[in-house]
Backbone as CSV, one residue per row, in Angstrom:
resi,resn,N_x,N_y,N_z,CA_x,CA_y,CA_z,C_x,C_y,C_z
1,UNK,-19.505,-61.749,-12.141,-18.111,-62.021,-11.951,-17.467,-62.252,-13.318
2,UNK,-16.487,-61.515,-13.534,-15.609,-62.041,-14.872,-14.370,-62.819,-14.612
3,UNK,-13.806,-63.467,-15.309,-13.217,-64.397,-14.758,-11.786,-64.163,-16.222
4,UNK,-10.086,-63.807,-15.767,-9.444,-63.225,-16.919,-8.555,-64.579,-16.472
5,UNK,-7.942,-65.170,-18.159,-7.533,-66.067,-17.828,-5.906,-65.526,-18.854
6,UNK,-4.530,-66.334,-18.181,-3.839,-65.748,-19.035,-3.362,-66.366,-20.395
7,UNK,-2.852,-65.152,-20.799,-2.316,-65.822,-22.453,-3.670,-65.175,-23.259
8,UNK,-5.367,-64.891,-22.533,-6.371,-64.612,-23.398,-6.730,-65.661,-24.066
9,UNK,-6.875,-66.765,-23.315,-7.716,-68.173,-23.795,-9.243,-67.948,-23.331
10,UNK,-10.158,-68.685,-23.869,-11.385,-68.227,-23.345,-11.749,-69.189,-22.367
11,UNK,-12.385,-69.441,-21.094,-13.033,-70.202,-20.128,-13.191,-71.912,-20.593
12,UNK,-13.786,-71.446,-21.758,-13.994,-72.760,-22.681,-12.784,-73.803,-22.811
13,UNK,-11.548,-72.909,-23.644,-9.956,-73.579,-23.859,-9.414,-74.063,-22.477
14,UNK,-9.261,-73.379,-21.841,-8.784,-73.266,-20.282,-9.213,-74.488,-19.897
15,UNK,-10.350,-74.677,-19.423,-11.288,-75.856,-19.301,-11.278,-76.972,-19.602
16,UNK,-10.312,-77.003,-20.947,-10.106,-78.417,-21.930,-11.866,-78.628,-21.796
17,UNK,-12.754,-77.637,-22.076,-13.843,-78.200,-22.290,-13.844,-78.169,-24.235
18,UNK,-14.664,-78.546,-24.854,-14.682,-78.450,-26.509,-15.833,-78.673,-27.133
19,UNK,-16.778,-77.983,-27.095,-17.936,-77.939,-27.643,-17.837,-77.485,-29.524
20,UNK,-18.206,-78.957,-29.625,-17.901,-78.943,-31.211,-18.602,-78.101,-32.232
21,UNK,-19.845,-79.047,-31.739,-21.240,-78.429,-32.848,-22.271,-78.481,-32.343
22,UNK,-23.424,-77.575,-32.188,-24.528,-77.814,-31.994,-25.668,-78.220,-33.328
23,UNK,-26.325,-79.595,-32.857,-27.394,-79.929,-34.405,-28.562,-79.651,-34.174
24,UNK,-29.321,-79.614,-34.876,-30.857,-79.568,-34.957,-31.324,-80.294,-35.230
25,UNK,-32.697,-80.896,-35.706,-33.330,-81.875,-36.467,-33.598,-81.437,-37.542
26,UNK,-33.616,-80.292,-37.738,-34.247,-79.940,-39.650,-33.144,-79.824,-40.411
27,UNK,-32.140,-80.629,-40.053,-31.113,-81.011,-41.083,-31.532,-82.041,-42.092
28,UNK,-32.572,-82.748,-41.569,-33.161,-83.459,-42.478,-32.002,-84.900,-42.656
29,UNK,-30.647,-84.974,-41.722,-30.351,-86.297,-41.656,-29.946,-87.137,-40.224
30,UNK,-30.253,-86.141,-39.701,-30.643,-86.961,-38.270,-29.334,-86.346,-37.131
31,UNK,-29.763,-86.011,-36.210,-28.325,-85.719,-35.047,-27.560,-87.003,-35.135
32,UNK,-28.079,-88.289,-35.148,-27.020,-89.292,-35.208,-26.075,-89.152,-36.058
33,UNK,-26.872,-89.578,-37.452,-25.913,-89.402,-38.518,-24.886,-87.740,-38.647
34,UNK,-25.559,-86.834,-38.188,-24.373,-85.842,-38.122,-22.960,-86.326,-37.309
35,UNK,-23.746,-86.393,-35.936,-22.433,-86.278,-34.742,-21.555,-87.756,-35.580
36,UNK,-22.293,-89.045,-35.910,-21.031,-90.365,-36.460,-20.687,-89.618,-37.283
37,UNK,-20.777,-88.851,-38.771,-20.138,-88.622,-39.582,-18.829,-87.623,-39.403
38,UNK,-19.400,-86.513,-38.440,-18.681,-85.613,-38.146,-17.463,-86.281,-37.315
39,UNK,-17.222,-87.240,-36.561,-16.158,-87.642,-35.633,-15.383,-88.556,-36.529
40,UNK,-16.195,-89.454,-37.370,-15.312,-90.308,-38.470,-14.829,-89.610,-39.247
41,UNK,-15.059,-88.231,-39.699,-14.731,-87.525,-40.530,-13.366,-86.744,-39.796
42,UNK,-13.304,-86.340,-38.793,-12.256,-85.853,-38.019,-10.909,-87.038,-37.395
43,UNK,-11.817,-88.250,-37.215,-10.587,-88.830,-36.055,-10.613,-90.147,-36.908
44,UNK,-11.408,-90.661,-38.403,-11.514,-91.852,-38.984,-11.295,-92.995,-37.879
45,UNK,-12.365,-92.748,-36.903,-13.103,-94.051,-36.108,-13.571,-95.046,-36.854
46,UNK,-12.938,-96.257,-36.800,-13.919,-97.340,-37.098,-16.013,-97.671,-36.448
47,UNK,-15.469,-97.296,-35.278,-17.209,-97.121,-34.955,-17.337,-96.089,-33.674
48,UNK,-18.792,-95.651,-33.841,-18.853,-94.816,-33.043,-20.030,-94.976,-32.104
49,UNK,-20.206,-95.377,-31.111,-21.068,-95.285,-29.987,-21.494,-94.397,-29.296
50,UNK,-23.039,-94.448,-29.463,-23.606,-93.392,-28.884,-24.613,-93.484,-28.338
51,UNK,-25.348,-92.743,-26.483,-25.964,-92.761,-25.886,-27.287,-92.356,-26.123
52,UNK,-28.082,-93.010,-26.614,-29.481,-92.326,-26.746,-30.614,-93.062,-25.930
53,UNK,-31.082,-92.109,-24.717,-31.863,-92.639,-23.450,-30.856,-93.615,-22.865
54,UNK,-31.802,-94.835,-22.573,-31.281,-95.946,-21.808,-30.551,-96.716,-22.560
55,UNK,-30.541,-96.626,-23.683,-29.234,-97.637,-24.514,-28.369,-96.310,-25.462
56,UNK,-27.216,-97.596,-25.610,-26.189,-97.325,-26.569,-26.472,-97.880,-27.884
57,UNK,-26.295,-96.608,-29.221,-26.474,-97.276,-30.768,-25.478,-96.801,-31.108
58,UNK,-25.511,-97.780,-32.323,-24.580,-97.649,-33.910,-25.596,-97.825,-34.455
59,UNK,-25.092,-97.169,-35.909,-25.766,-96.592,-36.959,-25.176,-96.931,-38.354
60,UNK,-26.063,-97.291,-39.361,-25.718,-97.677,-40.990,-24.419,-98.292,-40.658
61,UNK,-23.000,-98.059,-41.436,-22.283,-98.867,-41.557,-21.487,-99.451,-40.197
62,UNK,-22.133,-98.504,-38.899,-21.475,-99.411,-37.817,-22.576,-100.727,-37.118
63,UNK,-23.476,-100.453,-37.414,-24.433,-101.229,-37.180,-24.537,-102.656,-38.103
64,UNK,-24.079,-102.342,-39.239,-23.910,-103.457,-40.484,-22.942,-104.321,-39.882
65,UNK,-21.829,-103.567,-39.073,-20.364,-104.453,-38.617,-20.731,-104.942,-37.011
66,UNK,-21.630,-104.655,-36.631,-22.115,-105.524,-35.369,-22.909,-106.562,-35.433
67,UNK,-23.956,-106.322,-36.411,-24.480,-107.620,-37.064,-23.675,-108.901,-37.415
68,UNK,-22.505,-108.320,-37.901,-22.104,-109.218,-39.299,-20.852,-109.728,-37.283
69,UNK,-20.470,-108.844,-36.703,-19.387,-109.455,-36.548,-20.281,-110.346,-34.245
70,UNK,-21.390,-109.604,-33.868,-21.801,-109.791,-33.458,-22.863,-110.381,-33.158
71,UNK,-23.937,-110.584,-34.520,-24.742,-111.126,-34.434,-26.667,-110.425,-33.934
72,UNK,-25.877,-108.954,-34.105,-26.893,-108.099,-33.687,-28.116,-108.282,-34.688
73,UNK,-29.749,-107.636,-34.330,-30.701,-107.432,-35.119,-30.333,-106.004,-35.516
74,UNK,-30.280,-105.790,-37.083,-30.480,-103.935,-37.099,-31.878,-104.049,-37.374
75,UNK,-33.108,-102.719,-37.124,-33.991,-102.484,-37.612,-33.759,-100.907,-38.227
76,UNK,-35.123,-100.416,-38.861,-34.809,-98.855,-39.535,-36.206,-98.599,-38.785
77,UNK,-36.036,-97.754,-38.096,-37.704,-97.332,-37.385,-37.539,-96.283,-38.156
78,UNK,-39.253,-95.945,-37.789,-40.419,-95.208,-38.393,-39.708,-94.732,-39.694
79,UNK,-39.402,-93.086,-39.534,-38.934,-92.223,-40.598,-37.467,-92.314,-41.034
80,UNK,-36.624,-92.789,-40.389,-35.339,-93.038,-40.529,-35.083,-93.859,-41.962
81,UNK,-33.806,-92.933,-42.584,-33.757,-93.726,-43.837,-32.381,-94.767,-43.245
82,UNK,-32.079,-94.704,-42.411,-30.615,-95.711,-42.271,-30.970,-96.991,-41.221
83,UNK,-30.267,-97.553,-41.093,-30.331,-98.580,-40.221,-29.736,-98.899,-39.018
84,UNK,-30.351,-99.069,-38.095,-29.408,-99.126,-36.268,-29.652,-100.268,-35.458
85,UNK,-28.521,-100.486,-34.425,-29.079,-101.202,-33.689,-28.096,-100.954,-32.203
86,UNK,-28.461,-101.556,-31.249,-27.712,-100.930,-29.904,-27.828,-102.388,-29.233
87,UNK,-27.312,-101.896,-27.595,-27.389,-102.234,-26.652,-27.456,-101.423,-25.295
88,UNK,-28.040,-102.418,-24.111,-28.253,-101.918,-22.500,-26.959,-100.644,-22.281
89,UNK,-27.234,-99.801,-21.602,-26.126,-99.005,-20.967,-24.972,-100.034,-19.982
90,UNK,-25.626,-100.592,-19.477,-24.955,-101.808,-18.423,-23.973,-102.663,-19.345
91,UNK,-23.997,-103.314,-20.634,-23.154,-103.636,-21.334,-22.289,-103.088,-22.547
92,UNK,-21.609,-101.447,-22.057,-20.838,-101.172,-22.654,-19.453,-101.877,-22.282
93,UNK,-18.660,-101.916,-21.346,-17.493,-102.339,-21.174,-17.612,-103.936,-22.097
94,UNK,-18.507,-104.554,-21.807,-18.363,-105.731,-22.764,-18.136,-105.679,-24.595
95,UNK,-18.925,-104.531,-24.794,-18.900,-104.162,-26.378,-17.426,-103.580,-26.841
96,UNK,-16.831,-102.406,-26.158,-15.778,-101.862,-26.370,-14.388,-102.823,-26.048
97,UNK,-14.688,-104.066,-24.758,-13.550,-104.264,-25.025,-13.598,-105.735,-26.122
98,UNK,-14.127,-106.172,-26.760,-14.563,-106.764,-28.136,-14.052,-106.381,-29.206
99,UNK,-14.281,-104.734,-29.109,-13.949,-104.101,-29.771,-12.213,-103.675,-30.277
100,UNK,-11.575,-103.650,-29.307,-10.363,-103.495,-28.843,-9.667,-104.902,-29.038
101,UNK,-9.985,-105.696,-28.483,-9.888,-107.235,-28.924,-9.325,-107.290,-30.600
102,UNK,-10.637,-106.502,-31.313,-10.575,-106.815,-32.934,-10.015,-105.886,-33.521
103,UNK,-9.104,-104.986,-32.635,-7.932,-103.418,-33.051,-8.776,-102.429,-33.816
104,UNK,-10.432,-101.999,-33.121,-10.909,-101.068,-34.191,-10.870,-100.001,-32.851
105,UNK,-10.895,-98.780,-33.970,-11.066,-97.635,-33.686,-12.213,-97.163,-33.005
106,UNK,-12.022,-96.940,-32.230,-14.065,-96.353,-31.628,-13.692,-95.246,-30.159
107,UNK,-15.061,-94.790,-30.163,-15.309,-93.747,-29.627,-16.502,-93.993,-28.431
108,UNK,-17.039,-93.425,-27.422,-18.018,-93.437,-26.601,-18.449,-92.330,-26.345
109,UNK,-19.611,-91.896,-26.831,-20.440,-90.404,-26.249,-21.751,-90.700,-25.517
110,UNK,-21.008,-90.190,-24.291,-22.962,-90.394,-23.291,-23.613,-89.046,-23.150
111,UNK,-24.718,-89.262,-22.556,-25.581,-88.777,-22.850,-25.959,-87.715,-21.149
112,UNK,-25.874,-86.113,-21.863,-26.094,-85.336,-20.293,-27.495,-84.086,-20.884
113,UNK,-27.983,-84.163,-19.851,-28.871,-83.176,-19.481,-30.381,-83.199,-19.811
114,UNK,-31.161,-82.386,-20.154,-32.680,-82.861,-20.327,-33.100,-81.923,-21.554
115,UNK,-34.296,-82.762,-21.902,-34.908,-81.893,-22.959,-35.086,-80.761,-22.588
116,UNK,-35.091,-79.823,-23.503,-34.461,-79.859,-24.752,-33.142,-79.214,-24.855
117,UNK,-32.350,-79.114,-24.097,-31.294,-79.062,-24.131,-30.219,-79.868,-23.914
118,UNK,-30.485,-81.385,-24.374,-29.784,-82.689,-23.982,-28.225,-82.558,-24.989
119,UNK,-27.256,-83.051,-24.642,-25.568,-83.131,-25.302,-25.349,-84.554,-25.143
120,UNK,-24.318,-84.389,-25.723,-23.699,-86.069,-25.670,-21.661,-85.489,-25.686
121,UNK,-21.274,-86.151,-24.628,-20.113,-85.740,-24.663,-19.127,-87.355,-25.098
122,UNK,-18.033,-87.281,-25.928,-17.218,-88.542,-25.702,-16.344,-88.614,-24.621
123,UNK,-16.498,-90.042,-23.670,-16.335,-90.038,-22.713,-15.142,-91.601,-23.041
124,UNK,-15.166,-92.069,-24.114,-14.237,-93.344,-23.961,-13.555,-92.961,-25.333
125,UNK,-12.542,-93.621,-25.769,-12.091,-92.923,-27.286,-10.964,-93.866,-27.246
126,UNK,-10.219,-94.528,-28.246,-9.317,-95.059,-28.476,-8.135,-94.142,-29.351
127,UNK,-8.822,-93.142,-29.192,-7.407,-91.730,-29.832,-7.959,-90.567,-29.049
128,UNK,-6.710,-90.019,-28.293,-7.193,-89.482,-26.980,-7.507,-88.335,-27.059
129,UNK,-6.806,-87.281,-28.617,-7.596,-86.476,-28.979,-9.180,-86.070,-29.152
130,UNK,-10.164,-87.135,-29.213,-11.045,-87.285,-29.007,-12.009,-86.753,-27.822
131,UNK,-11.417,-87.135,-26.877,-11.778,-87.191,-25.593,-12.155,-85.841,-24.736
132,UNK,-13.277,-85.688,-24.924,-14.388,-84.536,-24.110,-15.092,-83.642,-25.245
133,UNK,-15.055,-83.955,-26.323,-15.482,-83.162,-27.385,-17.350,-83.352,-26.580
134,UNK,-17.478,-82.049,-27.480,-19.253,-82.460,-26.613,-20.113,-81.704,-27.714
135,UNK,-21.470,-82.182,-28.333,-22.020,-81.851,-29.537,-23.493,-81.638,-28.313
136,UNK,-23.841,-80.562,-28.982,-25.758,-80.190,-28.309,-26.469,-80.320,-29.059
137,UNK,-27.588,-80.478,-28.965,-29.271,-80.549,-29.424,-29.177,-79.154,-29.058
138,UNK,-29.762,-78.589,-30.719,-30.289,-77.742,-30.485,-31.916,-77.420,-30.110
């Protein structure tokens, strides 16, 4: 089935779907650090939250500002040169609206599908441009 849409937008536009970037791991700096840099770099989020498995992390300098302003542990596992720390999926609404509370900028990307083809789409955003961008594992 082909599917003609008018004006000659593609399925994708139409959709308001927006598949940004797809990453790999042999970037050698991590899908995290891509997808935070890449969205702070576009929408200058103060922090960016993101779904990995059963919890939500921040990363290097958002992780430094949850510590400092939350009281979080960061650790740096195994090979990772940066530093993170998270929380339960069950206590996002508590983090973001904290967040909002203290007028920062932030973002929410959860987490869809299965290895190895898992995405993370932003699903909460405090600038609404934001909102449905979706990055893949390659």
């Amino acid at each position: 089935m082909i599917k003609i849409y008018q004006g000659g937008s593609t399925g994708l536009v139409q959709q308001n779907k927006r598949s940004l970037r797809t990453f790999t791991s042999k970037s050698g700096r991590g899908i995290q650090r891509d997808i935070k840099d890449t969205l702070k770099g576009m929408y200058n989020f103060d922090i960016v939250i993101m779904q990995f498995g059963n919890m939500f992390i921040v990363i290097e300098e958002d992780a430094t500002f949850f510590k400092t302003q939350f009281n979080f542990k960061v650790i740096q596992p195994g090979n990772y040169s940066y530093i993170k720390t998270g929380f339960p999926l069950f206590s996002k609404d508590k983090y973001t609206k904290k967040l909002s509370n203290l007028n920062k900028t932030f973002c929410v990307l959860v987490q869809f599908g299965k290895e190895p083809n898992i995405g993370r789409e932003v699903i909460e955003s405090t600038i609404e441009k934001a909102l449905g961008i979706t990055f893949f594992n390659n």
